[in-house]
VOPA-390614 format. One record per residue (C-alpha): residue in three letters; residue number from 1; x, y, z; chain. Coordinates in Angstrom, 2 decimals, padded with zeros to 5 digits. Layout:
% residues N
<site rest="ALA" nr="NUM" x="X" y="Y" z="Z" kette="A"/>
...
***
This chain:
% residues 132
<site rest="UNK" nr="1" x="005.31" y="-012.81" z="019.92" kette="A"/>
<site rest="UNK" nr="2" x="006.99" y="-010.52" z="022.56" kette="A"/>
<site rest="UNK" nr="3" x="005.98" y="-009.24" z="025.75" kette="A"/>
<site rest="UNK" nr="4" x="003.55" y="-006.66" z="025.49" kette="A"/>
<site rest="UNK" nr="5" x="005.59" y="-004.20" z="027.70" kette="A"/>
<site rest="UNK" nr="6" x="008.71" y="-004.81" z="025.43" kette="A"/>
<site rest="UNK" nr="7" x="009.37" y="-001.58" z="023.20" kette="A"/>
<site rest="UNK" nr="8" x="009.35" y="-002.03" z="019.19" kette="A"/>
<site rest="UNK" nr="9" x="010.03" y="000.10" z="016.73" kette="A"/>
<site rest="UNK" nr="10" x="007.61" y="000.73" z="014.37" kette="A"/>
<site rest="UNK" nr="11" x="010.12" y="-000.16" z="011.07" kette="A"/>
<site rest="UNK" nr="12" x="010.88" y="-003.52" z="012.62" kette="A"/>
<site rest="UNK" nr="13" x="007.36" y="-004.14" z="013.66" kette="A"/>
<site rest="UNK" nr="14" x="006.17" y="-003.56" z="009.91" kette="A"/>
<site rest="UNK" nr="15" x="008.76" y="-005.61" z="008.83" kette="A"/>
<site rest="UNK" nr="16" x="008.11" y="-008.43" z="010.84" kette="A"/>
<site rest="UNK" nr="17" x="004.58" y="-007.94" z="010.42" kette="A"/>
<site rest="UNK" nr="18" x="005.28" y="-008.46" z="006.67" kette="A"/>
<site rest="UNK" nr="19" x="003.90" y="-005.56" z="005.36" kette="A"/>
<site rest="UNK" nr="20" x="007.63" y="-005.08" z="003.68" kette="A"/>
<site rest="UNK" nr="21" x="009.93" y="-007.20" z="002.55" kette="A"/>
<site rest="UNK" nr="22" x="012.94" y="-005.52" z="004.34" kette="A"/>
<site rest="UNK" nr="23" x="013.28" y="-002.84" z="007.23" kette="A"/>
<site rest="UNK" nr="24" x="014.90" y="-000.57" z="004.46" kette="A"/>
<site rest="UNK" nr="25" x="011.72" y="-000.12" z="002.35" kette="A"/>
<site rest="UNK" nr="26" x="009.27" y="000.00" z="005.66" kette="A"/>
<site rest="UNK" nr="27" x="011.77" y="003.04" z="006.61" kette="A"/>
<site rest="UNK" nr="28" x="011.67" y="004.96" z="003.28" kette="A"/>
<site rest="UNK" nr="29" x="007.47" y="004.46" z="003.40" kette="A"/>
<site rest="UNK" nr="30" x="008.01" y="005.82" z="007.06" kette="A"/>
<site rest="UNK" nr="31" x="009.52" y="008.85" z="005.92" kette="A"/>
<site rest="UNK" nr="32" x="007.67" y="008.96" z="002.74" kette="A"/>
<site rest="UNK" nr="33" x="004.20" y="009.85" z="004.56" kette="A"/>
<site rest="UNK" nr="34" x="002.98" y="006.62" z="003.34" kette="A"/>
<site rest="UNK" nr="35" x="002.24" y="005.26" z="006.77" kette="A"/>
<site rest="UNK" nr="36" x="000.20" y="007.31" z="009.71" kette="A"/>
<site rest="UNK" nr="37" x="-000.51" y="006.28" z="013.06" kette="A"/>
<site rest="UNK" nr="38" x="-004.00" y="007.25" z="015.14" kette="A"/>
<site rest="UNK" nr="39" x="-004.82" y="009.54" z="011.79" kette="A"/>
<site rest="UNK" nr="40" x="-000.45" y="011.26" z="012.15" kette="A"/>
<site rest="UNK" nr="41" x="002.23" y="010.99" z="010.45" kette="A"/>
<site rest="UNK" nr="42" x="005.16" y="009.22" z="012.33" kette="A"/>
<site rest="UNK" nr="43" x="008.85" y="009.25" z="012.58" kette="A"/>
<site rest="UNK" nr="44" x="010.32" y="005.78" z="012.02" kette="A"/>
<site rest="UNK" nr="45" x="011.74" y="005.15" z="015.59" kette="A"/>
<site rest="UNK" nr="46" x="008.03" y="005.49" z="016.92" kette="A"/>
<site rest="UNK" nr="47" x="007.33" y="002.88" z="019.41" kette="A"/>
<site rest="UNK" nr="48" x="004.40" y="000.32" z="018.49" kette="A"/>
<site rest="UNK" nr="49" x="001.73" y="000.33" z="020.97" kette="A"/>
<site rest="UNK" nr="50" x="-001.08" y="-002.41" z="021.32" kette="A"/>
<site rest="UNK" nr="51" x="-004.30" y="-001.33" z="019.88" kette="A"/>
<site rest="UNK" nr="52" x="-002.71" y="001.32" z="017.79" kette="A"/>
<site rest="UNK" nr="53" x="-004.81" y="002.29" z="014.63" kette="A"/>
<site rest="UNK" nr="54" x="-002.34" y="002.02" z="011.71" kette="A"/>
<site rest="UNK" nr="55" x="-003.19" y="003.48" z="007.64" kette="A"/>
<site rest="UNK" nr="56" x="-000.59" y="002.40" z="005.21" kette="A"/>
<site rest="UNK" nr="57" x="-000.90" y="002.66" z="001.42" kette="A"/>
<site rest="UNK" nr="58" x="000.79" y="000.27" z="-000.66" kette="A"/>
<site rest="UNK" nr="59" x="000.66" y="000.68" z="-004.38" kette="A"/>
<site rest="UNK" nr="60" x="-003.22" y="001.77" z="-004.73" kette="A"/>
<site rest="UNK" nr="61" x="-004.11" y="000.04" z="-001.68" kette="A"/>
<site rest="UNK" nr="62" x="-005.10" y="001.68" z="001.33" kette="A"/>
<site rest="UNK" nr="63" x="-005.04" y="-000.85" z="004.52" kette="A"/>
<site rest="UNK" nr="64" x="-006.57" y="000.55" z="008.09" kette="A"/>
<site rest="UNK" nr="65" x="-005.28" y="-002.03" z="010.46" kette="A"/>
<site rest="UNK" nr="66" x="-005.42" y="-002.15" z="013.93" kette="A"/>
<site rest="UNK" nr="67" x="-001.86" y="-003.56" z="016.39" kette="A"/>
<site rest="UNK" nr="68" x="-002.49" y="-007.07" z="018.26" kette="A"/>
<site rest="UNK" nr="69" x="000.56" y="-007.75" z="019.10" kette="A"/>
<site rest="UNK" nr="70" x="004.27" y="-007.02" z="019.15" kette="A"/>
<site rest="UNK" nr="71" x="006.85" y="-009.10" z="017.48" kette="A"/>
<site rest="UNK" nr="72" x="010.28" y="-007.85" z="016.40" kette="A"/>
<site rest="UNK" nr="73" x="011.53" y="-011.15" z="015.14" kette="A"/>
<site rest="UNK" nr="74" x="010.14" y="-011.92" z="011.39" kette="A"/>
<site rest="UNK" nr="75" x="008.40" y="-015.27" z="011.17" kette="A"/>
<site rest="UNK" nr="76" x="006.32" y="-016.83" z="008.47" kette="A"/>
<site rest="UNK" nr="77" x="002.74" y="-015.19" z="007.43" kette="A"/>
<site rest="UNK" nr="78" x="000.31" y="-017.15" z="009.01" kette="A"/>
<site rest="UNK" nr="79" x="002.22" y="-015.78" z="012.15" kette="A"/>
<site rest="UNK" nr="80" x="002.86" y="-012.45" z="010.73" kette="A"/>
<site rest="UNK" nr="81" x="-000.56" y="-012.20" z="010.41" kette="A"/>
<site rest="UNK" nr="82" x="-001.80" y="-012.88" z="013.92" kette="A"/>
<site rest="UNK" nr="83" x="000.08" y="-009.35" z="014.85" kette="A"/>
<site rest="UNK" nr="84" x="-002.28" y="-007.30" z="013.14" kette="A"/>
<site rest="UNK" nr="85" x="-006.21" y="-007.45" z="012.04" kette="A"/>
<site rest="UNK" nr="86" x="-007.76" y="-005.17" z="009.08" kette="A"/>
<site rest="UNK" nr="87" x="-011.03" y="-003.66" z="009.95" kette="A"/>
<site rest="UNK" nr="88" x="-014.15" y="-004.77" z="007.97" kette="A"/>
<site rest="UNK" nr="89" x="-014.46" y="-001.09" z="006.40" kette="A"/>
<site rest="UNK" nr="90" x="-010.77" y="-001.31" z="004.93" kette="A"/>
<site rest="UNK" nr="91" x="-011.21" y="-005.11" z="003.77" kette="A"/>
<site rest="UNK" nr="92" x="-014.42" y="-003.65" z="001.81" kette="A"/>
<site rest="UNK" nr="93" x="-013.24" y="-000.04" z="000.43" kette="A"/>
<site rest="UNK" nr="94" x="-009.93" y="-002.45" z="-000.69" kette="A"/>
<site rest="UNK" nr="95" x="-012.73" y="-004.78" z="-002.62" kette="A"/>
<site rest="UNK" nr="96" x="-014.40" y="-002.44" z="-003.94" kette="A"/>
<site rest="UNK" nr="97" x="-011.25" y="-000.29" z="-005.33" kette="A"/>
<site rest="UNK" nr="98" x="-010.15" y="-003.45" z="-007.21" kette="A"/>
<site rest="UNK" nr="99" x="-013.52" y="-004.15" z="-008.51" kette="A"/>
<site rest="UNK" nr="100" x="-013.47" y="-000.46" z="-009.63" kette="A"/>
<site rest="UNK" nr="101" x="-009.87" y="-000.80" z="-011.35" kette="A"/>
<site rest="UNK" nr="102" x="-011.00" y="-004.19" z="-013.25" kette="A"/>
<site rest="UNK" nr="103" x="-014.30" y="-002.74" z="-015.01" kette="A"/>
<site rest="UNK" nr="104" x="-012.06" y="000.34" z="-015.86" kette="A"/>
<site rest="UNK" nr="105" x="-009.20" y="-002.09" z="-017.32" kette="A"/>
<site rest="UNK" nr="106" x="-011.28" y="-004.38" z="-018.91" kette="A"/>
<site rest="UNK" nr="107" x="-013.64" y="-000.88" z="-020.30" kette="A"/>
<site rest="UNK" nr="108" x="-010.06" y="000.38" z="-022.03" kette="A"/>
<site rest="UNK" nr="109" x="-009.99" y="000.11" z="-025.44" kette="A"/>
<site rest="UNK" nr="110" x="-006.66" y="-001.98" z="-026.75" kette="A"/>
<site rest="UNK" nr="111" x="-005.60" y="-001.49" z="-030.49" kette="A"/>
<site rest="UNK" nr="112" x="-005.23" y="-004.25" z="-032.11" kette="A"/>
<site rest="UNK" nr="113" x="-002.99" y="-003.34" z="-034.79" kette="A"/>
<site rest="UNK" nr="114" x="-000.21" y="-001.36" z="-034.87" kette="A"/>
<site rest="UNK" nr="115" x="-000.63" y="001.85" z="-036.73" kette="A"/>
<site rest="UNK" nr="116" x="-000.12" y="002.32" z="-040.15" kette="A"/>
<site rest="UNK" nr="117" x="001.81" y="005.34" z="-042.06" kette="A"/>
<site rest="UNK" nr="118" x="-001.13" y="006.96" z="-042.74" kette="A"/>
<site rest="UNK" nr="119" x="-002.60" y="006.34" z="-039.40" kette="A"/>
<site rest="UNK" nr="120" x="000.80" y="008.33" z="-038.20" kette="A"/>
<site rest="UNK" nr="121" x="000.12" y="010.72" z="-039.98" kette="A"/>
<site rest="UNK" nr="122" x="-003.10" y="011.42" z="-039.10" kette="A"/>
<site rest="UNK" nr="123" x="-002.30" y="011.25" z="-035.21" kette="A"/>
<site rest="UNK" nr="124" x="000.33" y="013.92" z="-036.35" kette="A"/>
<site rest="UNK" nr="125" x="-001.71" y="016.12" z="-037.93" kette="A"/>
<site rest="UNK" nr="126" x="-004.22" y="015.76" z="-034.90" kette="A"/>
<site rest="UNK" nr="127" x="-001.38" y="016.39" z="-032.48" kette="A"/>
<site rest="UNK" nr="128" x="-000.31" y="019.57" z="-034.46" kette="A"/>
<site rest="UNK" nr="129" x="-003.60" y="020.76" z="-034.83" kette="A"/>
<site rest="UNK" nr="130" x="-004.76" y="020.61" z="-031.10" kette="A"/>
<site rest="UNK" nr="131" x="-001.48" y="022.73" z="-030.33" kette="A"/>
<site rest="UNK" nr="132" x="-002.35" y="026.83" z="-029.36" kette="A"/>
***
């Protein structure tokens, strides 16, 4: 942990917050609009500021968490996780998305054969068919 009046960027701060696994890929999520501060999208060398309200979307999650401290150094993740804290809303939407994703997986329909020649060529002629 740093002094709080110490000036981070907000690349390194991610990183060392281990949100990614190198200051490259925090960067390109940066400029990729997958990270906004206070409800904005940011430029990389933004500064990170205590009590700052950070959304980031990895992957199909959507994380709202809030800046405790500052750290530019990258430590393990029971540190890395003292820098930052989730709010309760986030933690449950994040629940509740997965819980939505595994009823849908598990709902989908698997074959459990491959198909057959005439199967082909019935998903052919279905194919064909549907085309205007």
């Amino acid at each position: 942990m740093t002094d709080n009046n110490e000036k981070i960027r907000l690349d390194k701060w991610l990183w060392a917050a281990r949100f990614f696994k190198t200051r490259a890929l925090a960067k390109a999520a940066i400029e990729g609009g997958k990270v906004h501060v206070e409800g904005q999208r940011c430029k990389v060398s933004k500064t990170a500021e205590l009590g700052a309200k950070l959304s980031i979307r990895q992957g199909f999650e959507q994380k709202e968490i809030i800046i405790t401290a500052l750290s530019g150094q990258r430590r393990g993740a029971p540190e890395a996780r003292l820098l930052y804290e989730e709010t309760p809303e986030s933690i449950k939407q994040r629940m509740d998305e997965g819980e939505r994703r595994r009823i849908m997986k598990a709902s989908m329909q698997v074959p459990d054969h491959k198909p057959n020649k005439k199967e082909r060529r019935d998903m052919r002629r279905f194919e064909h068919n549907q085309d205007y």
